[in-house]
C-alpha positions as a printed Julia matrix, in Angstrom:
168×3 Matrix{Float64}:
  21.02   11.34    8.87
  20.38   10.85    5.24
  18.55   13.97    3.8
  15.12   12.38    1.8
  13.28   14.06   -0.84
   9.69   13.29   -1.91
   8.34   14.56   -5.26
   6.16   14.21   -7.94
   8.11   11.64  -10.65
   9.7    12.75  -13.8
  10.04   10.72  -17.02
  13.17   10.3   -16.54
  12.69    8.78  -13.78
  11.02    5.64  -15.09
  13.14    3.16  -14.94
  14.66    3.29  -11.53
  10.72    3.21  -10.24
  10.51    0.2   -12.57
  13.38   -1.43  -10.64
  11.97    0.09   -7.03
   8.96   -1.67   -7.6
  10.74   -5.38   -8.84
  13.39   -5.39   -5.96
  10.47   -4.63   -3.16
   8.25   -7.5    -4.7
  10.52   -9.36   -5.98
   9.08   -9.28   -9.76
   8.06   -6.88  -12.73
   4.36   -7.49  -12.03
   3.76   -3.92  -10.18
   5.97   -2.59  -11.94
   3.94   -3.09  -15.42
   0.36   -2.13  -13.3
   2.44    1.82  -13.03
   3.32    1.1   -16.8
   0.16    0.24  -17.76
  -1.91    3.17  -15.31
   0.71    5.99  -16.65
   0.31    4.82  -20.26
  -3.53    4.87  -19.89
  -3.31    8.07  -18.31
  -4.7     6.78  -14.81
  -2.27    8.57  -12.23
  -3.76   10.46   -9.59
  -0.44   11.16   -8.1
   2.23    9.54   -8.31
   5.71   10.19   -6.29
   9.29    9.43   -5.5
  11.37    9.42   -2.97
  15.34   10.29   -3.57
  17.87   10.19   -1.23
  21.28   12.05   -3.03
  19.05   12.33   -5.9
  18.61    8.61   -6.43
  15.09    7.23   -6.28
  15.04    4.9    -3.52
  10.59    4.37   -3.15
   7.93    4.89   -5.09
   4.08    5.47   -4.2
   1.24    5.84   -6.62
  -2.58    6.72   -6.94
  -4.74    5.68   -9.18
  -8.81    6.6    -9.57
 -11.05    4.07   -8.2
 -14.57    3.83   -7.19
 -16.48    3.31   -4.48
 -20.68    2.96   -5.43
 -20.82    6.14   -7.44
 -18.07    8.05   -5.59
 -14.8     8.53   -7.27
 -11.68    8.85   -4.99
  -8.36    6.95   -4.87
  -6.28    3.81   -4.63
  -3.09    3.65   -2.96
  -1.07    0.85   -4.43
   1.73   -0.12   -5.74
   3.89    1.5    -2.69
   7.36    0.29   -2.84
  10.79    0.84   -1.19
  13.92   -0.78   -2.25
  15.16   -3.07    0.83
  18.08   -2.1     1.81
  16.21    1.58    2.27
  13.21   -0.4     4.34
  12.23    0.67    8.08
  13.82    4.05    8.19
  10.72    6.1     7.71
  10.57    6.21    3.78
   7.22    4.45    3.01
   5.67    6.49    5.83
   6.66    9.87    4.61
   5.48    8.95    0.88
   2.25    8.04    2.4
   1.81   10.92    4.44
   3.03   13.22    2.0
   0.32   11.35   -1.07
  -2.4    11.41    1.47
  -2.16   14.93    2.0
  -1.76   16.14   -1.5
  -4.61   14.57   -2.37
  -6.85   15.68    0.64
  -5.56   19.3    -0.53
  -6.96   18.34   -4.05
 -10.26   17.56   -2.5
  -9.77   13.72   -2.61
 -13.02   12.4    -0.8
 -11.5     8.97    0.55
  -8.1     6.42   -0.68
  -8.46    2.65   -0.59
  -5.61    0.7     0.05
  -4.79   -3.34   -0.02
  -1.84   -3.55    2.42
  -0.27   -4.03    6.1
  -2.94   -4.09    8.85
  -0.18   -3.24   11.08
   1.2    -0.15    8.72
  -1.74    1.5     7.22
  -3.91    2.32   10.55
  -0.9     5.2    11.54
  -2.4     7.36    8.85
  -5.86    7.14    9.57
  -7.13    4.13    7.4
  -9.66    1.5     9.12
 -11.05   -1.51    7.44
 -13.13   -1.03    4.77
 -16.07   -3.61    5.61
 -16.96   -1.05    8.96
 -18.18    1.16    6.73
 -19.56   -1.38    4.28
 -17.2    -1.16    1.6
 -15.86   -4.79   -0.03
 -13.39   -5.39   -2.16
 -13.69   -6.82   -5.79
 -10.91   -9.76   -5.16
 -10.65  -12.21   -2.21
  -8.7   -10.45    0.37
  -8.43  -10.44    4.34
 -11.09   -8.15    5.63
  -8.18   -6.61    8.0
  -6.18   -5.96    4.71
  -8.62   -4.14    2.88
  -8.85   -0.32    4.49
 -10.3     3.33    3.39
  -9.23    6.41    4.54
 -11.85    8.68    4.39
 -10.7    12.73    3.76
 -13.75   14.63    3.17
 -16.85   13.18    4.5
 -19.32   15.01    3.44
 -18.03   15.0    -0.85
 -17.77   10.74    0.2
 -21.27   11.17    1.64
 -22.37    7.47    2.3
 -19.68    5.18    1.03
 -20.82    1.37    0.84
 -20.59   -0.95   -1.9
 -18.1    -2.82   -4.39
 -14.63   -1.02   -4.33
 -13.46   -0.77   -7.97
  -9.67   -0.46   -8.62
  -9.02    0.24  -12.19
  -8.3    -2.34  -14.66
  -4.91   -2.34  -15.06
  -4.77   -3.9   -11.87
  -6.13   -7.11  -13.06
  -5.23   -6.93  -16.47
  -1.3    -5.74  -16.54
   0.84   -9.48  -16.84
C-alpha cells in the first residue's frame, strides 16, 4: 500500500498542480482558473496530495456566494490518471471539507459527479433552492451544508468567483 499525504500546497509546488490539473482534464484551462484564484488571492484552501513526496491530486476552494451568505466552492479537483480510483480524490475531499467546517465554513458548492459527491454529504442544490449561474444538470449542481444555522436560509443565485468564467 502506497503511503498518501494530503497538505496544504507550497509554492514550489506549482507546477506539478499545473500539470495535475492538464493531465486529469486533458487541457490548461483549470489549471489557469488556480492561477488566476491564487494570483487574485481567492484560495480558501487549497491542497495536495503526494505519494513519495510527488504531488499526484490537487483540490481547491475558492469563496463563493450564495444570496448574501459567503461559503465555498469546491472545484477544480483533479487526480492524475494513472493515480485515479484508489481513494485519492476522496481523501482530498474529506480532508478540504473538514478543514473548512473546522474554520466555520457555513456550506461548499460543488459542480461535479452525481455519483461521487453524495458520499460526503452533498445533495442537489435546487432542494434547497439554490441555482447555479451557468447551464448545468440539476443532479450536477450540489451544496453541502456545514453549519446550518451561520447558512441560515440558503436560496438564490450561486456565485462562483470570476476567475471561473474569465481565466482562458
Amino acid at each position: 500500500m502506497t503511503s498518501i499525504d494530503i497538505r496544504e500546497e507550497q509554492s514550489n509546488d506549482i507546477p506539478a498542480i499545473r500539470e495535475v490539473n492538464r493531465r486529469a482534464f486533458g487541457s490548461d484551462h483549470e489549471g489557469r482558473i488556480v492561477d488566476a484564484l491564487r494570483t487574485n488571492h481567492a484560495v480558501s484552501l487549497s491542497l495536495v496530495a503526494t505519494v513519495n513526496g510527488a504531488v499526484v491530486a490537487h483540490i481547491l476552494y475558492s469563496p463563493a456566494l450564495v444570496g448574501t451568505v459567503e461559503g465555498a466552492a469546491l472545484g477544480p479537483m483533479a487526480v492524475l490518471p494513472e493515480h485515479q480510483r484508489q481513494g485519492i480524490g476522496s481523501q482530498l475531499v474529506a480532508t478540504g471539507n473538514e478543514r473548512l467546517q473546522i474554520a466555520g465554513c457555513p456550506f461548499v458548492i460543488v459542480i461535479g459527479h452525481p455519483a461521487f459527491y453524495p458520499r460526503f454529504g452533498f445533495t442537489p442544490a435546487h432542494n434547497l433552492g439554490i441555482t447555479s449561474e451557468w447551464n448545468v444538470p440539476n443532479e450536477a449542481f450540489m451544496v453541502l451544508v456545514m453549519d446550518s444555522p451561520r447558512a441560515g436560509a440558503l436560496h438564490g443565485l450561486a456565485e462562483y468567483r470570476p476567475e471561473f468564467s474569465t481565466a482562458s
